[in-house]
C-alpha positions in Angstrom: 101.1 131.6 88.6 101.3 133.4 91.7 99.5 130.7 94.0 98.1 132.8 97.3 95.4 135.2 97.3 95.2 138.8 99.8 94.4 137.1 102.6 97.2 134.2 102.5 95.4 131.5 101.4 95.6 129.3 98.4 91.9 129.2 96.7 91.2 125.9 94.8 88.1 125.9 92.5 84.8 124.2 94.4 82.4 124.0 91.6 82.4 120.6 90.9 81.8 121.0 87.1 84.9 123.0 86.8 87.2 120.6 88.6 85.9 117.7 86.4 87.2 119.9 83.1 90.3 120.3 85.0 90.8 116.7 85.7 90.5 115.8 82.4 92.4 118.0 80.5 95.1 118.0 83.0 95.0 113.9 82.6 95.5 114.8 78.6 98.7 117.5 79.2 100.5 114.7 81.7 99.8 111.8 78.5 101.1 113.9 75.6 103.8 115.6 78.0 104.7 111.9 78.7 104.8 111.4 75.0 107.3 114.0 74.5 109.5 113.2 77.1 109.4 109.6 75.8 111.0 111.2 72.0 113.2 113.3 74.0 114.0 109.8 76.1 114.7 107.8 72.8 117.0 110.6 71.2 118.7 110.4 73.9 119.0 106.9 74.1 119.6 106.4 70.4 122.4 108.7 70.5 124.1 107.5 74.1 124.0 103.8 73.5 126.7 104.3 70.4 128.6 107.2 72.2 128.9 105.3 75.5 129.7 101.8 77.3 127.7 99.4 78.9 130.3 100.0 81.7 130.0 103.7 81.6 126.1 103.1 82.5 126.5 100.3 85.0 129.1 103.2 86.8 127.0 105.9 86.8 124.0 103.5 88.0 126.1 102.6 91.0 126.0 105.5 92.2 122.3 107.1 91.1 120.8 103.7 92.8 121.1 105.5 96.2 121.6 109.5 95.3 118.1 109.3 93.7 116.9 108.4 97.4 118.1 111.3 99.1 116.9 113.7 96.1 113.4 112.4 96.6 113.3 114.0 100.0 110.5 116.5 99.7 109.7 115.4 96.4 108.1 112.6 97.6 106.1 113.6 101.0 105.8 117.3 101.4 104.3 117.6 97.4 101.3 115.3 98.4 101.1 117.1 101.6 100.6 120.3 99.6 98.6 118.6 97.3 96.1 116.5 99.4 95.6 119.6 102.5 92.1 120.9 102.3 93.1 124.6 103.1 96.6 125.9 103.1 98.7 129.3 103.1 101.7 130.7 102.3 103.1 130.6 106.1 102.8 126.9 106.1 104.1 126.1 102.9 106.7 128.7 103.9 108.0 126.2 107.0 108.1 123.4 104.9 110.3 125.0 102.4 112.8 125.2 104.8 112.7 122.0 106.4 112.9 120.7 102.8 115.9 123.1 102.0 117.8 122.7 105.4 117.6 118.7 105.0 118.6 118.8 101.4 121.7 120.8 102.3 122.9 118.4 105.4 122.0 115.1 102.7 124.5 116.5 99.6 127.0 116.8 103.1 126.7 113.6 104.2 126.2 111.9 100.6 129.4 114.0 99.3 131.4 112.1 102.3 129.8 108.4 101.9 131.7 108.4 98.4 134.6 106.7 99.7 132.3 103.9 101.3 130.3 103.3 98.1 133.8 103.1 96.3 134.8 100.2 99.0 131.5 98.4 98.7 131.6 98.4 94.2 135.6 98.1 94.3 135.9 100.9 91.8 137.7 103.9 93.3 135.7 106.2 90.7 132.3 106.0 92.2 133.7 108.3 94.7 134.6 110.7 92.2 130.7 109.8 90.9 129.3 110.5 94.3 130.6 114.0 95.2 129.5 115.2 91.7 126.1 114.2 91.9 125.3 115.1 95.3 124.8 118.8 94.6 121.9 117.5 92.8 120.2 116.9 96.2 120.2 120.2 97.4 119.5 121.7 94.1 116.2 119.2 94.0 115.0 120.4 97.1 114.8 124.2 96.4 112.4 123.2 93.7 109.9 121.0 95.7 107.2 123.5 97.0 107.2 125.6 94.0 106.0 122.7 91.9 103.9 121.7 94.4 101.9 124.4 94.9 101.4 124.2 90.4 100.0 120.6 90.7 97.7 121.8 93.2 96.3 124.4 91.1 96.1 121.9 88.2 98.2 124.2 86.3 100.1 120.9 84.8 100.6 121.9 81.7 103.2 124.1 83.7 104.8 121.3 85.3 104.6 119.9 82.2 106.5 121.9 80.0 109.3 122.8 82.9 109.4 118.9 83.2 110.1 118.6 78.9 112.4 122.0 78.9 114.4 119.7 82.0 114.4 117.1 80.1 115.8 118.3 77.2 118.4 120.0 79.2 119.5 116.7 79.8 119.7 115.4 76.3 121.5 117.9 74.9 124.4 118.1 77.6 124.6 114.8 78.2 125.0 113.9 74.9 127.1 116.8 74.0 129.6 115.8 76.1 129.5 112.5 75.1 130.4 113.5 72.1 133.6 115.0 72.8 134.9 111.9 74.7 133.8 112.5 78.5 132.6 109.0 79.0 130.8 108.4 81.8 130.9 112.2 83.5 128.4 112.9 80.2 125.9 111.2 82.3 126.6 113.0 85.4 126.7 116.3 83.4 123.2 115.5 81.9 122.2 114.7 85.3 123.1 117.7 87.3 121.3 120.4 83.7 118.1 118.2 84.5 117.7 119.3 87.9 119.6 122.4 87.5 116.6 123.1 85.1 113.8 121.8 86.7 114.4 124.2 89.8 115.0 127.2 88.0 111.8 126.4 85.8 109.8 126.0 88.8 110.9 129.8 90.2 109.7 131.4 87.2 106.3 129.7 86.7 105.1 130.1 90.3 105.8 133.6 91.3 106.0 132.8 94.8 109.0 133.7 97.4 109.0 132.0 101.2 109.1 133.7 104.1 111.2 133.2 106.9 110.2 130.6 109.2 107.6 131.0 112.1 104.8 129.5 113.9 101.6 128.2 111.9 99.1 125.9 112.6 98.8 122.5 110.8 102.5 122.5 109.9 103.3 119.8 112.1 100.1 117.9 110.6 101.9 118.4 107.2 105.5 117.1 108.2 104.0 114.0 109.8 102.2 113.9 106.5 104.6 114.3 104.5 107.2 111.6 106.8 105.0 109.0 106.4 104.5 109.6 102.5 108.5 109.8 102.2 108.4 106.6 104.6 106.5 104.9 102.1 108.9 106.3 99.4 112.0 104.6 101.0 110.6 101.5 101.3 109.6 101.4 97.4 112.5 102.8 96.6 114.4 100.0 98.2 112.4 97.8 96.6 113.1 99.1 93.1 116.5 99.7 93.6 117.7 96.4 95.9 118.2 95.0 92.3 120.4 97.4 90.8 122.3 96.8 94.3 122.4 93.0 94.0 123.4 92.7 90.2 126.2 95.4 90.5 127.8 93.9 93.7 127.4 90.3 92.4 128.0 90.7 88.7 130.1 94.1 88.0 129.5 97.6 86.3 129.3 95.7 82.9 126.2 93.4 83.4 124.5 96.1 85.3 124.6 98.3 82.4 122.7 95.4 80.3 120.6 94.9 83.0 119.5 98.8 83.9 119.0 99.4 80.2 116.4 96.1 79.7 115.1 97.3 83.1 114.6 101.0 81.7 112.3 100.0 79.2 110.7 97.6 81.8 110.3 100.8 84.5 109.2 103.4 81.6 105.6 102.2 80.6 104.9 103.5 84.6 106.7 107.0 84.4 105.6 107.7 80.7 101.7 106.5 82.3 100.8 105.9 85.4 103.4 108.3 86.9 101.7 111.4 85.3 98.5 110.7 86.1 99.5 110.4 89.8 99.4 114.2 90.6 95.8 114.5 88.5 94.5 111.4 90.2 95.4 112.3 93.5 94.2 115.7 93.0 90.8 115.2 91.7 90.2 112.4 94.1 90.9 114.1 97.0 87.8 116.5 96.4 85.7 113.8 96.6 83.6 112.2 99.4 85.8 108.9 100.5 82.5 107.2 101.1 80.8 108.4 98.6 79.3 106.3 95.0 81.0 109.1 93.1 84.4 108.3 94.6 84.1 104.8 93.8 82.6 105.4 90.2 85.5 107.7 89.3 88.3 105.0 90.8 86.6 102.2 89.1 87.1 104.3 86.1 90.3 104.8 86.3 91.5 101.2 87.3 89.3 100.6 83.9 91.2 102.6 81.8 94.5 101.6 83.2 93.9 98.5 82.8 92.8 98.3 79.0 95.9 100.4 78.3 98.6 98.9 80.4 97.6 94.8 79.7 97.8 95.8 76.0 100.9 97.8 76.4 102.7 94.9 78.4 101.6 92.4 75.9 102.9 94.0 73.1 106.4 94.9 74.5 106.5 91.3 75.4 106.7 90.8 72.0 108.4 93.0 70.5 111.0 94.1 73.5 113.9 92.8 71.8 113.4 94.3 68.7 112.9 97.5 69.8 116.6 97.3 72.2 117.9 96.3 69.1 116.7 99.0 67.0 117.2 101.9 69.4 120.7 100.8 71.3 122.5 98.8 68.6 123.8 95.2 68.3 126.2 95.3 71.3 123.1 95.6 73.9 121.6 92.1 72.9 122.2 90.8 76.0 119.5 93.6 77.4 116.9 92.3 75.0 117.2 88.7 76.4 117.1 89.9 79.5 113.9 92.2 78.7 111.8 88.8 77.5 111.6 87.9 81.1 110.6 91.9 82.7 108.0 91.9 79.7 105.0 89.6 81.1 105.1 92.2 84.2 104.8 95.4 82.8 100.8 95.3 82.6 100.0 93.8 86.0 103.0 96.4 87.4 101.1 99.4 85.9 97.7 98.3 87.5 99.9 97.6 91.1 100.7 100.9 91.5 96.8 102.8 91.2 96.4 101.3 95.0 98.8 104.4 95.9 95.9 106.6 94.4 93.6 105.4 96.8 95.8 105.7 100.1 96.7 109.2 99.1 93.7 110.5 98.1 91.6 109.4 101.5 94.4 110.6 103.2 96.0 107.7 104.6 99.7 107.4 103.3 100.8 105.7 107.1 98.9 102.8 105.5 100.3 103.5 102.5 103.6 103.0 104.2 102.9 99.7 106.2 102.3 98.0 102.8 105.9 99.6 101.2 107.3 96.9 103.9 105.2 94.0 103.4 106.1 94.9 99.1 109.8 95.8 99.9 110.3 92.0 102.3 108.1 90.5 99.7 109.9 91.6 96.2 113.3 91.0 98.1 113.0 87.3 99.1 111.8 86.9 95.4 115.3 88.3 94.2 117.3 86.5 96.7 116.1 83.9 95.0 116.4 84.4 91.5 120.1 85.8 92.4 121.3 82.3 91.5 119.9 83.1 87.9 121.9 86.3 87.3 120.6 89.0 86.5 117.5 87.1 84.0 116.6 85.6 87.7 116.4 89.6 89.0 114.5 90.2 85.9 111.5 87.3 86.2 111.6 88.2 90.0 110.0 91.2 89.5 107.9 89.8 87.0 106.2 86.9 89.8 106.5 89.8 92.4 103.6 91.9 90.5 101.2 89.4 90.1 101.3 87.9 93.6 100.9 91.3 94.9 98.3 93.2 93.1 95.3 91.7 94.7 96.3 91.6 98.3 97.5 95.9 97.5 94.1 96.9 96.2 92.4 95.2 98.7 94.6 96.6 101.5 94.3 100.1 100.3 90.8 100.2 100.2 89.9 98.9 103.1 89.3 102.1 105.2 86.5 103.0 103.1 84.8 99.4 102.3 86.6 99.4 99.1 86.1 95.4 98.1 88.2 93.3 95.5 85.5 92.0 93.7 84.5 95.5 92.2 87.9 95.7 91.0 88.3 92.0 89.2 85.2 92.8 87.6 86.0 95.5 86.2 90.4 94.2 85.3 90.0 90.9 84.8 88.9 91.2 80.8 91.5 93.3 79.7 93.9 90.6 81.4 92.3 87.4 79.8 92.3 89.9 76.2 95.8 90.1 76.6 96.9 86.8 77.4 94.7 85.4 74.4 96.0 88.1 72.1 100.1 87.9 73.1 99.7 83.9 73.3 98.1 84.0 69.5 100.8 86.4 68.0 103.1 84.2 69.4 101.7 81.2 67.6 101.4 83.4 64.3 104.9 84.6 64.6 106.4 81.2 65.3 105.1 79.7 62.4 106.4 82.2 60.0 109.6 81.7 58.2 113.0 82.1 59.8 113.9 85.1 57.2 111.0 86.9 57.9 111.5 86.7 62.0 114.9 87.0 61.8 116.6 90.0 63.9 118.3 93.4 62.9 118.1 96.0 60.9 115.3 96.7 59.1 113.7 93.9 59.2 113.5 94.5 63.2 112.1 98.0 63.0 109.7 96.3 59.7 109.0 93.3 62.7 107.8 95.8 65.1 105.1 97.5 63.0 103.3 94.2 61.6 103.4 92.8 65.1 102.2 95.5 67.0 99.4 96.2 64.5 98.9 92.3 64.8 98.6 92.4 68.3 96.2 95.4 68.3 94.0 94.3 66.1 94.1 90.7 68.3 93.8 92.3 71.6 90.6 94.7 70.6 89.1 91.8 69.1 89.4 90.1 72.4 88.1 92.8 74.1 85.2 93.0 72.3 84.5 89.7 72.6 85.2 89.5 76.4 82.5 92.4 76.7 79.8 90.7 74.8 79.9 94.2 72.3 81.2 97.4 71.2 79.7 99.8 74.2 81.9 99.4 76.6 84.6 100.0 74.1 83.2 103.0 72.3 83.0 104.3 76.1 86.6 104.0 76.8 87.5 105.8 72.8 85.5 108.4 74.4 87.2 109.0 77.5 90.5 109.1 75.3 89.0 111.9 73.1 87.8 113.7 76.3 91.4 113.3 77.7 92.7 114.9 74.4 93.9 118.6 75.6 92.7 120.5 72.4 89.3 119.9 73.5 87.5 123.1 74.6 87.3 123.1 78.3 83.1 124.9 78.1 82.4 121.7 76.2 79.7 120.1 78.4 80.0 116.6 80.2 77.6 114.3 79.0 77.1 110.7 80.7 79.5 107.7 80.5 82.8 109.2 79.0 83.2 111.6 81.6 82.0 109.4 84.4 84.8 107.6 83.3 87.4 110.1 82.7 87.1 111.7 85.9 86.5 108.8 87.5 90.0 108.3 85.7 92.2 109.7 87.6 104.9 108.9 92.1 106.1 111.0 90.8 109.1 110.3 92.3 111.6 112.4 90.4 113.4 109.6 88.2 116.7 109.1 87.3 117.6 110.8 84.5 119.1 108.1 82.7 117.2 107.6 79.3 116.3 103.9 78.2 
């Protein structure tokens, strides 16, 4: 793509029709790109598990926990600032690659020489060593930034997409093929460093574009101020998300935070294999609308709709079937993460729904607020974990789990309060899918408790055998209750349809009839992830 026309500018599409098609079938790439980075994810997890030590994860986690901060500068800020600017061009974006690249080079500096303290603070000389190999990643991240930026914001995802499955895989294969010949834990710094190695060479080649030097253009201060208050909100998340990992590895050692981060992956990957993809095409095709307007709101409703009906029965059905699936995928020796995992499970659905509020503060241009409520989350999340501290780390793990449903209200409410943006609209529309689930989960439960010790018991076959009949169980529970809840099929046939419109195949002249695409489009962070699989 080479993003700027003659005359400097970028030119985004304005016909309302074709940005609908765009939304959609840009919503479909980010799902089934999320679907293969979720095999790619379980290979590698598969595979690493039996190669490598709860200790060798717990190591590597140390030190990730605060390198993925610093690699997110840019990542998170200056790509919504690209993104969410009505007009732009290339003299602009041109500044902020700079900014971006000159901070990422002082960061890897000053995160190359903090080794030493993090090795004082975990008592393991190692994550020293740790430290000054991952922090070229920081730099290399940020040469990458405004390259992919400038893709999302001419919804050419499945671009991003394929540069973001080619990345992965980069990391699968190294990773695992060092692994393999006995590197122990530097196989998980090698993988780490191919990801983003990959990521910003894929990004060069995909958008044909090449900054200029630096020099004066208007609104560039509007975007770094933009783009600060975005990463603002960032850190605060971030240390949210992360205090745990901080917390369980300075109280409890490299060992039970390697149980902990892998019951905690598959807790955190329903939202990057989701809601994270979505982000970019949410934000994008919101931010063309009128704030005020009823199509804003229809097309939000929408999309709190269908992320509700898909991440209450998601959550439910992990709940169940968590342990069973760490079983399966890492081997007997990772128990310990499945019983952890029962108490992150009964959070995942309410977590995925939390985090649409950052849709709305991005997309009416308001991430300061956006930020404001990171704090009230971050003091929020971390007196909850002070708390369950005493528990180890199953106390970290139902902390977050309370922490979601206390705040996913009050964030809704909060974020769409600039524009008149009620509650009510929004429990109307949720609060089915929530009751379906709890009825569904609570009667498998019942079912499943009643059956016979050899049939429930764990390992083996019988656990990858327990995971089929009690997911298809569940469905088949969880529709019913939905159907129910609605008083009928329509509703339901509506939402099939926006999942057939979200298919990519689709032809994009196909005209938009009615509800489904009232919904889809009305249907719609990330943050770059660590790169550790499940």
């Amino acid at each position: 793509m080479r993003p700027f026309g003659e005359d400097g500018l970028f030119h985004s599409p304005s016909d309302t029709g074709v940005l609908r098609r765009q939304v959609v079938r840009s919503g479909g790439i980010a799902v089934l790109s999320g679907g293969v980075t979720l095999g790619a994810q379980i290979v590698a997890t598969v595979v690493l598990a039996r190669l490598l030590t709860p200790h060798d994860f717990g190591l590597v986690t140390m030190v990730t926990t605060f390198s993925m901060l610093l690699i997110n500068f840019g990542w998170n800020g200056f790509t919504e600032a690209v993104i969410q600017r009505e007009t732009i061009d290339r003299f602009m974006v041109s500044n902020l690659f700079w900014i971006n690249a000159g901070a990422g080079a002082l960061l890897t500096i000053a995160f190359a020489s903090a080794g030493s303290l993090l090795a004082q603070f975990y008592g393991d000389a190692r994550v020293a060593q740790v430290s000054a190999a991952l922090s070229i990643t920081i730099f290399i991240q940020t040469l990458s930034v405004q390259h992919l930026a400038l893709l999302k914001r001419g919804m050419r995802f499945s671009l991003t997409s394929a540069n973001e499955i080619v990345s992965r895989f980069a990391y699968v294969i190294v990773s695992i093929a060092l692994a393999w010949a006995g590197w122990g834990y530097w196989a998980l710094v090698g993988g780490n460093i191919a990801q983003v190695l990959s990521t910003c060479v894929g990004a060069w080649l995909l958008c044909r574009w090449t900054p200029s030097l630096p020099r004066r253009a208007a609104g560039t201060g509007a975007l770094v101020r933009f783009a600060m208050s975005t990463y603002g909100r960032f850190i605060a998340n971030y240390c949210t998300w992360n205090l745990d990992n901080l917390l369980v590895g300075w109280r409890f050692g490299a060992v039970s935070l390697g149980f902990y981060k892998k019951a905690y992956d598959l807790f955190a990957l329903s939202t990057s294999q989701l809601v994270a993809p979505l982000t970019s095409v949410a934000v994008s095709g919101l931010s063309r609308l009128n704030r005020i307007s009823t199509e804003y709101r229809r097309s939000l409703l929408g999309a709190l709709e269908v992320t509700a009906f898909l991440s209450m029965a998601v959550g439910a059905d992990l709940t169940l079937i968590g342990k069973d699936v760490i079983r399966v995928l890492l081997g007997s020796k990772w128990d310990e993460s499945g019983r952890i995992f029962m108490f992150f499970g009964p959070g995942i659905g309410v977590m995925l729904l939390y985090y649409t509020h950052g849709w709305i503060h991005l997309s009416i241009g308001r991430p300061d607020r956006w930020l404001r409520w990171g704090l009230i989350e971050f003091a929020t999340t971390a007196t909850f974990f002070l708390v369950g501290l005493h528990w180890g780390p199953i106390g970290i793990a139902l902390a977050w789990t309370a922490s979601f449903w206390v705040l996913v209200l009050p964030a809704l409410w909060y974020a769409g309060r600039p524009i008149n943006f009620g509650i009510g609209p929004v429990v109307a529309i949720v609060w089915r899918y929530v009751a379906a689930s709890l009825v569904a989960g609570g009667a498998a439960e019942v079912i499943i408790r009643r059956l016979p010790s050899s049939i429930v018991e764990r390992g083996g076959v019988s656990a990858v055998a327990r995971i089929a009949a009690i997911s298809l169980m569940f469905g088949v529970l969880y529709l019913g209750a939905v159907v129910s809840l609605q008083g009928g099929f329509a509703r339901l046939v509506r939402l099939l349809g926006l999942v057939r419109e979200l298919l990519p195949h689709r032809s994009s002249s196909k005209s938009f009839s009615g509800g489904a695409v009232n919904l889809s489009l009305r249907s719609s962070t990330p943050a770059a992830s660590s790169a550790d699989p499940l």
